[in-house]
C-alpha positions as YAML, in Angstrom:
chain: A
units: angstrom
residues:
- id: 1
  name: UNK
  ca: [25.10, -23.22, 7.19]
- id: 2
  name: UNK
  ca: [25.21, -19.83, 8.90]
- id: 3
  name: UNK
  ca: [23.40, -16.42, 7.67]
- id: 4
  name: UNK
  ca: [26.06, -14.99, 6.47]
- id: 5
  name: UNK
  ca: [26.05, -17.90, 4.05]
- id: 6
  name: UNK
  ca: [22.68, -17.98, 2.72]
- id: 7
  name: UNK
  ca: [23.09, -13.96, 2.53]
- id: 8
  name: UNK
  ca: [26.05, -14.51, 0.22]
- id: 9
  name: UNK
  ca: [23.87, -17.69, -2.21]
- id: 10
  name: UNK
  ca: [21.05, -15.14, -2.25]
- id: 11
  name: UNK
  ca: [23.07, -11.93, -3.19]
- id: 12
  name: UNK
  ca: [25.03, -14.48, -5.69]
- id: 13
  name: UNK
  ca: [21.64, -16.15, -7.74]
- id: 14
  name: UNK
  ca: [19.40, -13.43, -7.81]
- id: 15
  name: UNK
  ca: [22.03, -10.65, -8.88]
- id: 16
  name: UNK
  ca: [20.84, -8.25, -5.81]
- id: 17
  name: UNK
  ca: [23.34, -5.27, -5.07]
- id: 18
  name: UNK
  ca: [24.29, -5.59, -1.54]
- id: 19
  name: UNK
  ca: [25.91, -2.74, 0.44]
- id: 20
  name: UNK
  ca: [26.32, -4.06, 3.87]
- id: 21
  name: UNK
  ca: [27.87, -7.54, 4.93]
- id: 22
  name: UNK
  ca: [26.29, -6.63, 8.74]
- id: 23
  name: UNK
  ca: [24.13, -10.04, 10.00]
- id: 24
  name: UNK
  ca: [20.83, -9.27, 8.90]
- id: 25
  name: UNK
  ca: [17.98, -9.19, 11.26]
- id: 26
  name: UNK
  ca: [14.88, -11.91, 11.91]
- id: 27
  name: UNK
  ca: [11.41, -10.83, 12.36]
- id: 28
  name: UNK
  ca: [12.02, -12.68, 15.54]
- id: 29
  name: UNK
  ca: [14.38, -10.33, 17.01]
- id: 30
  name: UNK
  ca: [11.66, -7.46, 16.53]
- id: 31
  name: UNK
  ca: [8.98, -6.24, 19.11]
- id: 32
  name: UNK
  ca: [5.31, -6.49, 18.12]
- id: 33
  name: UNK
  ca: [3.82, -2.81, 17.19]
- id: 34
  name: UNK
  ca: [0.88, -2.14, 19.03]
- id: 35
  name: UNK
  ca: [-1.33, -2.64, 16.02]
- id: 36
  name: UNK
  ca: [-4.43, -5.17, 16.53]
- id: 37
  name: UNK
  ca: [-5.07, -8.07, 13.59]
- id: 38
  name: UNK
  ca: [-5.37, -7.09, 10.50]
- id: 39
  name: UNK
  ca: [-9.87, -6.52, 10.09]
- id: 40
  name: UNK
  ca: [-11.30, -7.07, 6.35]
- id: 41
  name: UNK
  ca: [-12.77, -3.82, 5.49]
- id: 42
  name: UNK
  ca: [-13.81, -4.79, 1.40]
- id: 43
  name: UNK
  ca: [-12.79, -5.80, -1.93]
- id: 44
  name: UNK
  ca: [-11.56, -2.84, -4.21]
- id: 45
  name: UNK
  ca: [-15.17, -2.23, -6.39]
- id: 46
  name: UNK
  ca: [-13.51, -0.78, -9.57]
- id: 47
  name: UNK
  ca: [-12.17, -3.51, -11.82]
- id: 48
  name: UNK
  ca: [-10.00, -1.56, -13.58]
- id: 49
  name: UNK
  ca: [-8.09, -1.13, -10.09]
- id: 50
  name: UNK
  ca: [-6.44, -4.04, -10.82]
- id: 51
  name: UNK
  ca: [-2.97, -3.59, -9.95]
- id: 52
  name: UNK
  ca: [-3.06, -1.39, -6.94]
- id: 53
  name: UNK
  ca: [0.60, 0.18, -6.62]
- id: 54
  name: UNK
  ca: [-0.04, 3.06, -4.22]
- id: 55
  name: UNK
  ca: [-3.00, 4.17, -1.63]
- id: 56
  name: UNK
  ca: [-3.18, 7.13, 0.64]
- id: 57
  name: UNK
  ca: [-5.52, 8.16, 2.68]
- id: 58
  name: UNK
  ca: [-8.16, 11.64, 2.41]
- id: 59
  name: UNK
  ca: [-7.23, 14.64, 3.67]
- id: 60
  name: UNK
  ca: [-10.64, 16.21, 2.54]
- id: 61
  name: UNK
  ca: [-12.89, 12.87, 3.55]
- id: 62
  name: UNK
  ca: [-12.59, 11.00, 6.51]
- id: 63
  name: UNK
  ca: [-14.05, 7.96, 4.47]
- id: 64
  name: UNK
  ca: [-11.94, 8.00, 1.21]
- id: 65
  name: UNK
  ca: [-8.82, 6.49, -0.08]
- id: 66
  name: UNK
  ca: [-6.77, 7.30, -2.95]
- id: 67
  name: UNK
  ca: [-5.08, 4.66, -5.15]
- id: 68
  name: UNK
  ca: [-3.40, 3.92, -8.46]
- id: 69
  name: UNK
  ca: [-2.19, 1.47, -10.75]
- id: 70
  name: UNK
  ca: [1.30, 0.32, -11.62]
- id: 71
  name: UNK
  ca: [3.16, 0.96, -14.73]
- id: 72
  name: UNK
  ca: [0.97, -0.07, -18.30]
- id: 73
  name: UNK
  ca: [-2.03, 2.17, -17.18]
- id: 74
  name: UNK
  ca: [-3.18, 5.59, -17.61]
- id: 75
  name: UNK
  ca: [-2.84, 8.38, -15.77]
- id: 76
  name: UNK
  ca: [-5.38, 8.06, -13.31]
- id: 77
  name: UNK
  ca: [-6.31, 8.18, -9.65]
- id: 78
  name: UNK
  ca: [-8.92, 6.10, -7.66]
- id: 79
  name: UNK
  ca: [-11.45, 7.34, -5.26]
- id: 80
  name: UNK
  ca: [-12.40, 4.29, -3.18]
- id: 81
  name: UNK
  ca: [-14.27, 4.10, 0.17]
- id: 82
  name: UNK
  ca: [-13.30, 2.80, 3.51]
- id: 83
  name: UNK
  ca: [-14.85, -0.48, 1.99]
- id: 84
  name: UNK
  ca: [-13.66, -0.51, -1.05]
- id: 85
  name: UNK
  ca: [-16.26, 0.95, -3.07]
- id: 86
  name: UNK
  ca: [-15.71, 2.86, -5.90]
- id: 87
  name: UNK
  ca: [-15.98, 6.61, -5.36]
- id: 88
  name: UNK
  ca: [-15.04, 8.03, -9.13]
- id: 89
  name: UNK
  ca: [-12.09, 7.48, -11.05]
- id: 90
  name: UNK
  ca: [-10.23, 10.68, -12.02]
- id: 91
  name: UNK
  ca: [-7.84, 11.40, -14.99]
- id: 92
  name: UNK
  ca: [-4.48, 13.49, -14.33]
- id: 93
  name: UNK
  ca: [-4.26, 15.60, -17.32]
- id: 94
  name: UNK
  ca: [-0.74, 16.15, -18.90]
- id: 95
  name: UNK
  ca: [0.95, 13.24, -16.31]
- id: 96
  name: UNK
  ca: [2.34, 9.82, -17.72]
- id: 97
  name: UNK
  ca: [2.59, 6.50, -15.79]
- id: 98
  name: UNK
  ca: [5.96, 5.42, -16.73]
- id: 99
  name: UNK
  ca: [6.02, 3.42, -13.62]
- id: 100
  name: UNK
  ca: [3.47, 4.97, -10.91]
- id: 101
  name: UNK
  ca: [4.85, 2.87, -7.55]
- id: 102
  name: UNK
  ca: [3.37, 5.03, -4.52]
- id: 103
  name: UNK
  ca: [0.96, 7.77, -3.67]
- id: 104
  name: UNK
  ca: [0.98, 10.11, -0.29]
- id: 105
  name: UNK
  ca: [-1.33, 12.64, 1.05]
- id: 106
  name: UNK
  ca: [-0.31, 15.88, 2.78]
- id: 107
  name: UNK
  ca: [-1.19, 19.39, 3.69]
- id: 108
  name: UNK
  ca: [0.70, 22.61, 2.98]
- id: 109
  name: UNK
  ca: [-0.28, 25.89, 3.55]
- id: 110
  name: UNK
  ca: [-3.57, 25.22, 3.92]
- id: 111
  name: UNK
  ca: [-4.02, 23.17, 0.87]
- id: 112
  name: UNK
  ca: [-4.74, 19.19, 0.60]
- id: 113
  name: UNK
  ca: [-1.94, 17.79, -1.85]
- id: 114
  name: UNK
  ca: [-1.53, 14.29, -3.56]
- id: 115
  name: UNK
  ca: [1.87, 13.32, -4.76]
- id: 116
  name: UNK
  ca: [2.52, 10.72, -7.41]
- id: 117
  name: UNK
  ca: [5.80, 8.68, -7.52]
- id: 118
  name: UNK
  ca: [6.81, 7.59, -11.12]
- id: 119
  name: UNK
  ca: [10.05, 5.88, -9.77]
- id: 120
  name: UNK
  ca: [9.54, 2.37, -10.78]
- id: 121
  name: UNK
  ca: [12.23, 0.94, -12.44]
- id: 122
  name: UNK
  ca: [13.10, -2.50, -12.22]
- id: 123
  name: UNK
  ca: [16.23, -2.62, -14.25]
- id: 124
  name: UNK
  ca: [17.69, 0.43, -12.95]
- id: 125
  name: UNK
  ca: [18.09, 2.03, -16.29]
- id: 126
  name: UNK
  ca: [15.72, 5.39, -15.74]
- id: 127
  name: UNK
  ca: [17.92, 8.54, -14.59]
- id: 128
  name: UNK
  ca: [15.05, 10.93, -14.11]
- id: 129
  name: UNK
  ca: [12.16, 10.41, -12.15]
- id: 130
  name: UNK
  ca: [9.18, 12.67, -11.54]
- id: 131
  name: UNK
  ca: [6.99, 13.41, -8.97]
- id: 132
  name: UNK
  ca: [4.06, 14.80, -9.64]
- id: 133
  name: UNK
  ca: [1.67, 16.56, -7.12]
- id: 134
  name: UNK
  ca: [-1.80, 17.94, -7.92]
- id: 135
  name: UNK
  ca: [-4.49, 19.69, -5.44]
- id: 136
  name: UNK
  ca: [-6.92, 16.65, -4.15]
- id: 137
  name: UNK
  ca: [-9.82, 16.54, -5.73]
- id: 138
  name: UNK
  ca: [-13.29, 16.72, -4.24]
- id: 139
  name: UNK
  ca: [-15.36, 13.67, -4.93]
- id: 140
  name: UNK
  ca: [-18.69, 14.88, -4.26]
- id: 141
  name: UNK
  ca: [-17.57, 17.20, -7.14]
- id: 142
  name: UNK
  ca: [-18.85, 16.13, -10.55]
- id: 143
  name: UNK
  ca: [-19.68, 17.83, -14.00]
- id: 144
  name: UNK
  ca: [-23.25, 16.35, -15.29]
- id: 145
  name: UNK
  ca: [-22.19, 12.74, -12.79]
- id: 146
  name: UNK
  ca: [-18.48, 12.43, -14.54]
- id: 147
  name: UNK
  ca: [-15.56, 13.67, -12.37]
- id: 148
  name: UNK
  ca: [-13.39, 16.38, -13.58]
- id: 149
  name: UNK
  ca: [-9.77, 15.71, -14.95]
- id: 150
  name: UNK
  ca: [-7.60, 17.23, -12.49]
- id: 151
  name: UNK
  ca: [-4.37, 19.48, -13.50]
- id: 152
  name: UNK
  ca: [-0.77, 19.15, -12.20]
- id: 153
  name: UNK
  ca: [0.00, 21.90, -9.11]
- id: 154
  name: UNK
  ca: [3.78, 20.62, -9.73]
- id: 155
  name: UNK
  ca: [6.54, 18.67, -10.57]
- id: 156
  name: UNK
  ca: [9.76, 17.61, -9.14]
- id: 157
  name: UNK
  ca: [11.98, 16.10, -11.29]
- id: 158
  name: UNK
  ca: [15.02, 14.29, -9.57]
- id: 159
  name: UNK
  ca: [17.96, 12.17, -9.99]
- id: 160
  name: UNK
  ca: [19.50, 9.76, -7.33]
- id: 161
  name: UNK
  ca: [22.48, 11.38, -6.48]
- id: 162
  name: UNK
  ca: [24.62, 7.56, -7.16]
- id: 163
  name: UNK
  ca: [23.04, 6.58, -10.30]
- id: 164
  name: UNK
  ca: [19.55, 4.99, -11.07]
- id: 165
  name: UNK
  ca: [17.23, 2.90, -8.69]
- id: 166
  name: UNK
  ca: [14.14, 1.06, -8.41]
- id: 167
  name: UNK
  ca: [12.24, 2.83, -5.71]
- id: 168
  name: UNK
  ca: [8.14, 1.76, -5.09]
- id: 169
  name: UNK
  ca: [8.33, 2.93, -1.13]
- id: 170
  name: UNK
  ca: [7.98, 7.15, -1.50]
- id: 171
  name: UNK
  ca: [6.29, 9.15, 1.83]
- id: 172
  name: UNK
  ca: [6.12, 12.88, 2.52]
- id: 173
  name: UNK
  ca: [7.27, 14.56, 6.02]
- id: 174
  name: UNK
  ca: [5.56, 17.77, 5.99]
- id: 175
  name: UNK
  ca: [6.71, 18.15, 9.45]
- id: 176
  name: UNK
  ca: [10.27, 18.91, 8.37]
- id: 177
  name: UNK
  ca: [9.23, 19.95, 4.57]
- id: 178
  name: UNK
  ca: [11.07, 16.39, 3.13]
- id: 179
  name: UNK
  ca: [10.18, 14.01, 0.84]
- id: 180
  name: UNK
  ca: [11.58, 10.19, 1.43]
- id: 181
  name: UNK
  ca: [12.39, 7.32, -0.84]
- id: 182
  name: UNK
  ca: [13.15, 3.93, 0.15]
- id: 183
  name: UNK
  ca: [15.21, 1.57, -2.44]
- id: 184
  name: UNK
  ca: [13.82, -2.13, -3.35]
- id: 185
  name: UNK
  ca: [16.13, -3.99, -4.98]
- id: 186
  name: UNK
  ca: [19.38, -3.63, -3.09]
- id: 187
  name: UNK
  ca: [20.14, -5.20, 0.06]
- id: 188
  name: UNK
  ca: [19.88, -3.30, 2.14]
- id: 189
  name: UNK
  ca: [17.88, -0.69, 1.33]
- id: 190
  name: UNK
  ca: [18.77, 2.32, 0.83]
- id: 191
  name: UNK
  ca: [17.03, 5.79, 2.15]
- id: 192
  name: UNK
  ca: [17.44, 8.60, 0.40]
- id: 193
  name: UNK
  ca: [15.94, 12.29, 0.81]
- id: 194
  name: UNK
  ca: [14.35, 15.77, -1.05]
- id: 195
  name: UNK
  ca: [13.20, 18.85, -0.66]
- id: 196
  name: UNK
  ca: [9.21, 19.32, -0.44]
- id: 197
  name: UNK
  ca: [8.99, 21.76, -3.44]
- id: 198
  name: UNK
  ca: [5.90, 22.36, -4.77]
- id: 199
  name: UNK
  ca: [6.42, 23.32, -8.10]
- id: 200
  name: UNK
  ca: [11.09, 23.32, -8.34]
- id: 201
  name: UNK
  ca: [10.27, 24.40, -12.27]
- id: 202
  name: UNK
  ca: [12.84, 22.93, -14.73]
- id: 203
  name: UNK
  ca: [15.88, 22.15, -12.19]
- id: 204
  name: UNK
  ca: [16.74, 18.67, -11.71]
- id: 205
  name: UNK
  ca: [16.85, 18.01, -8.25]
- id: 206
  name: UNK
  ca: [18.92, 15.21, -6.37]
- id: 207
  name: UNK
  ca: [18.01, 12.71, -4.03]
- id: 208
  name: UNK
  ca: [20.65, 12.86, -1.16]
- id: 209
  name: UNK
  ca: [21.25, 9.41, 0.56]
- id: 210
  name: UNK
  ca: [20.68, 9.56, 3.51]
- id: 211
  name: UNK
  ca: [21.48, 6.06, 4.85]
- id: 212
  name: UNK
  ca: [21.64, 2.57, 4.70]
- id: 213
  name: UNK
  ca: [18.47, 0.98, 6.69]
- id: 214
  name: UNK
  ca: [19.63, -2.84, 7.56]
- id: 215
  name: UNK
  ca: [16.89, -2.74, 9.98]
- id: 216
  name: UNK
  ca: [14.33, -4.83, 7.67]
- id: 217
  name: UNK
  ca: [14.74, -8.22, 8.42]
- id: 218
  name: UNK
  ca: [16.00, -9.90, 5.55]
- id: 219
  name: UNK
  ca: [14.75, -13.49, 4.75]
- id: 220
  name: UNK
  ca: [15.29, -16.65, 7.01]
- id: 221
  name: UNK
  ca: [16.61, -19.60, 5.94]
- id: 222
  name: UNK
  ca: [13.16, -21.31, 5.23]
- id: 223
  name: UNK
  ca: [11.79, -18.51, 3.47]
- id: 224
  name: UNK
  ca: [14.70, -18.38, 1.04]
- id: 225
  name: UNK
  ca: [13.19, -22.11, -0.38]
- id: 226
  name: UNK
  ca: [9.60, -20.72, -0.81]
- id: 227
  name: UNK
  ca: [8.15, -18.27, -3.75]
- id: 228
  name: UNK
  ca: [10.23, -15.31, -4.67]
- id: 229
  name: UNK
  ca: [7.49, -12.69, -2.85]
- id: 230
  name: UNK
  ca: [7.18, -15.09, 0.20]
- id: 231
  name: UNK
  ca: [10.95, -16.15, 0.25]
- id: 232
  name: UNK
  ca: [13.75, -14.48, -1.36]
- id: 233
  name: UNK
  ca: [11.93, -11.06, -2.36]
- id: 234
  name: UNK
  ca: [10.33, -10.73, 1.36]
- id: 235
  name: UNK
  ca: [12.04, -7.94, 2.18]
- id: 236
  name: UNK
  ca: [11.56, -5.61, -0.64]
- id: 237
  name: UNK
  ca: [10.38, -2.65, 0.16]
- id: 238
  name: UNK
  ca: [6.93, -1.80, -1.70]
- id: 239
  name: UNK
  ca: [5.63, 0.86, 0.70]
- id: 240
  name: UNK
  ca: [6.23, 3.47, 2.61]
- id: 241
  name: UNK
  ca: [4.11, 6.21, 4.56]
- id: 242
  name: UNK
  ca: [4.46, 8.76, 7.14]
- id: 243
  name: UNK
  ca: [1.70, 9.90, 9.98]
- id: 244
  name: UNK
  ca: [0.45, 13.63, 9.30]
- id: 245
  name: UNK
  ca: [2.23, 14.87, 12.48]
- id: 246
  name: UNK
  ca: [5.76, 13.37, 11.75]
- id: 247
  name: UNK
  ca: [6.28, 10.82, 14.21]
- id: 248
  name: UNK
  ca: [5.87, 7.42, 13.04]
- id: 249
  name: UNK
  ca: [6.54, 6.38, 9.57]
- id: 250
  name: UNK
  ca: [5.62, 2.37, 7.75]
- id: 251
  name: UNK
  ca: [7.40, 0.84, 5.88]
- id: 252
  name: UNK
  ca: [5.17, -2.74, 3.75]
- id: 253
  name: UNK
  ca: [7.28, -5.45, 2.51]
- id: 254
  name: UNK
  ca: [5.84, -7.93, -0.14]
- id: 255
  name: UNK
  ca: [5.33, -10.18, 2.92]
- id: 256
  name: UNK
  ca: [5.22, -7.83, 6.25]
- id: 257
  name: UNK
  ca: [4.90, -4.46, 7.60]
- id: 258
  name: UNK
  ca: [7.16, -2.57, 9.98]
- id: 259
  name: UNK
  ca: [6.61, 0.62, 12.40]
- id: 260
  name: UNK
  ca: [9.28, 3.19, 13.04]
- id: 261
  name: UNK
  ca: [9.20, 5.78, 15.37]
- id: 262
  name: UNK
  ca: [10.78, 9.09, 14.95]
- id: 263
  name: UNK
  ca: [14.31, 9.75, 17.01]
- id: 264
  name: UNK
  ca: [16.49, 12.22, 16.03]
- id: 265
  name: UNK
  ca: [16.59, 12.48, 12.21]
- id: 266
  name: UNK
  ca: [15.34, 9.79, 9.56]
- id: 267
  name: UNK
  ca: [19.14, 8.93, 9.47]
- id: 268
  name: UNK
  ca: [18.62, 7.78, 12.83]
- id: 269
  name: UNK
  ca: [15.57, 6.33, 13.12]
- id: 270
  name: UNK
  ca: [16.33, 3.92, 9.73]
- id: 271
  name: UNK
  ca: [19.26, 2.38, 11.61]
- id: 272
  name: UNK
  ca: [17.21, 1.50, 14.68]
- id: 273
  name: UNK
  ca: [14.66, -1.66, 15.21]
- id: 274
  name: UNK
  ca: [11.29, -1.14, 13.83]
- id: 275
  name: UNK
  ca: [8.34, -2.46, 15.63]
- id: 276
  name: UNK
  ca: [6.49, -5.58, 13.61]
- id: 277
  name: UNK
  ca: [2.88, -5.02, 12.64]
- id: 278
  name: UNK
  ca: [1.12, -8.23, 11.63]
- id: 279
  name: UNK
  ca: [-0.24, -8.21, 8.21]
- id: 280
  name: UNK
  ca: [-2.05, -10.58, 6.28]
- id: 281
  name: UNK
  ca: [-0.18, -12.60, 3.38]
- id: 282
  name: UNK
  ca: [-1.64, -10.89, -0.11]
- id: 283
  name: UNK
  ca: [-0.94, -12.07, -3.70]
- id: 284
  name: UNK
  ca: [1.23, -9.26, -3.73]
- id: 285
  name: UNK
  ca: [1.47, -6.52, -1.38]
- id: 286
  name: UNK
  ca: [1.95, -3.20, -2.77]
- id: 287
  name: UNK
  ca: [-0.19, -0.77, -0.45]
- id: 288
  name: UNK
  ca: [-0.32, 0.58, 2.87]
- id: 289
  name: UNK
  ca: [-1.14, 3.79, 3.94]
- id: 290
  name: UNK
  ca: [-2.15, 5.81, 7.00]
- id: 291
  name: UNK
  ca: [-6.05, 6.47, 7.00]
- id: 292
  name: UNK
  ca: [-6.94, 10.19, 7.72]
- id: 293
  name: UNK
  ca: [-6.64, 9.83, 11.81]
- id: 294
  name: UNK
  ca: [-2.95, 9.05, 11.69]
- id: 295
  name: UNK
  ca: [-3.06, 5.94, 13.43]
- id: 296
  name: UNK
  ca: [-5.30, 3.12, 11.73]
- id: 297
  name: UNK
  ca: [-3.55, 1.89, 8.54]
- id: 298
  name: UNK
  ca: [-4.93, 0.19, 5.17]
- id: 299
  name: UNK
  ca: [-3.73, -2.68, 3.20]
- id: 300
  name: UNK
  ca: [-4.08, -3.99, 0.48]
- id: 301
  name: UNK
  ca: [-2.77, -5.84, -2.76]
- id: 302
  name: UNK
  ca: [-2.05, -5.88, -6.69]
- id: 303
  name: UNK
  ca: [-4.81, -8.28, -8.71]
- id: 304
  name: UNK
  ca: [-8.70, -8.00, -9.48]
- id: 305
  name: UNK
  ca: [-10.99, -7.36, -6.77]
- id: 306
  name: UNK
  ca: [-8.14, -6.70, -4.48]
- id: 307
  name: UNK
  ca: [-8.64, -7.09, -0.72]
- id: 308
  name: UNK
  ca: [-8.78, -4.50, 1.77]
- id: 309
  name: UNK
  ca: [-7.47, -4.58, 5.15]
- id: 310
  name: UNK
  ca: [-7.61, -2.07, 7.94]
- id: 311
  name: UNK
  ca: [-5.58, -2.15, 10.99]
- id: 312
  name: UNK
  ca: [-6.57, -0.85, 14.01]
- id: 313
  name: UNK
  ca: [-3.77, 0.66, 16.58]
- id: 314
  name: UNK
  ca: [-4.13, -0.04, 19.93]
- id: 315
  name: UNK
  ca: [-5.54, 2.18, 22.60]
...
């Protein structure tokens, strides 16, 4: 039985929207990124990190990352070391975590920004989404040893310009002042594009598609018989991050980890071949981020005392 085959049983059981019938790429046809193996760095400390959705990395600190939970938790951000140890846990006053999927860290004007994705939705059912951004905190700031709540600096409040999606892969390009979002559940993906606004007020905006990206390798005939993450969910994207100067942007998968490199537009650079960066297989991969030199990443997972990975890029 050929790929086209097993593409057509997968889309068929698992009810997957697929928009291109193009033969879908191996990890096999892919060069290696020049990434070394994936180092150990710690366990996540805080145990009520326990289902790591988004990190990001400092763009105060050198030796912090920023994480958050998945949809069922509070509003809250994670301070965690470049061990995993827990460096204060901080409450974002007046936000809601519908479905928090992905955090990224950027600069504007001077000013160190987080933005929050709440664009989780599994059934596709959610018109509006929100992003919210607020000012990074400090975390050698503290009122009498407890961390101060932190306030919203904005909110952009979008639609998908062809109806509702599930979308846990969200990066900022401050480079060209754009925000992107990466679909999970269809096959392909699909990449889709806003405005970096700080603070829109109460328009609506609309996330303009940008492109199909059939450039993730989509599973391989033994991996469709294994468990859904490892096998017939591989491909989903559950990450997404771009390097502080524009160039390179990473995309995580529930089972790998791609690398592309800027050529032209995003348009562009989604329809050409990634480079494939060796990860380690997690429970269930949710995280990767840039650390604050824009070139070694971090990785890690959803469950209790999570692992954390850093990868090193090559000299």
């Amino acid at each position: 039985m050929n790929k086209k085959v097993y593409l057509v049983i997968y889309v068929l059981l698992y009810n997957i929207t697929i928009l291109s019938a193009e033969e879908p790429l191996q990890i096999q046809d892919l060069e290696s990124a020049p990434y070394d193996q994936a180092v150990l760095a710690g366990y996540l400390e805080n145990k009520k990190l326990d289902e790591a959705s988004g990190i990001s990395g400092s763009r105060i600190h050198n030796d912090v990352l920023w994480l958050l939970n998945d949809s069922g938790n509070k509003a809250k951000i994670f301070a965690v070391g470049m061990d995993g140890s827990d460096r204060g846990t901080f409450i974002v006053e007046g936000a809601k975590n519908r479905d928090w999927e992905d955090l990224a860290s950027f600069r504007l004007d001077n000013t160190s920004y987080l933005l929050i994705a709440d664009t989780g939705d599994n059934d596709a059912v959610h018109k509006l989404n929100t992003l919210y951004l607020i000012k990074e905190p400090d975390v050698k700031k503290s009122i009498g040893g407890k961390k101060p709540d932190i306030k919203i600096a904005g909110k952009i409040q979008f639609v998908f310009e062809d109806g509702p999606r599930d979308c846990e892969a969200v990066a900022v390009d401050v480079a060209r002042v754009k925000i992107l979002l990466l679909t999970k559940r269809t096959v392909p993906p699909m990449l889709y594009e806003l405005p970096l606004e700080l603070n829109p007020g109460n328009k609506t905006l609309i996330a303009k598609r940008l492109t199909k990206v059939p450039t993730i390798p989509q599973p391989s005939k033994e991996e469709l018989q294994m468990e859904r993450r490892f096998g017939i969910h591989s491909a989903w994207p559950t990450a997404m991050d771009i390097s502080a100067d524009g160039r390179v942007a990473v995309v995580l998968t529930y089972k790998n980890a791609f690398m592309y490199e800027f050529n032209t537009s995003w348009a562009i650079t989604f329809t050409q071949k990634p480079k494939h960066i060796n990860i380690p297989l997690l429970i269930q991969s949710e995280s990767l981020c840039f650390a604050s030199d824009g070139r070694t990443l971090y990785l890690t997972s959803e469950k209790q005392a999570a692992p954390l990975y850093r990868i090193k890029k090559k000299k």
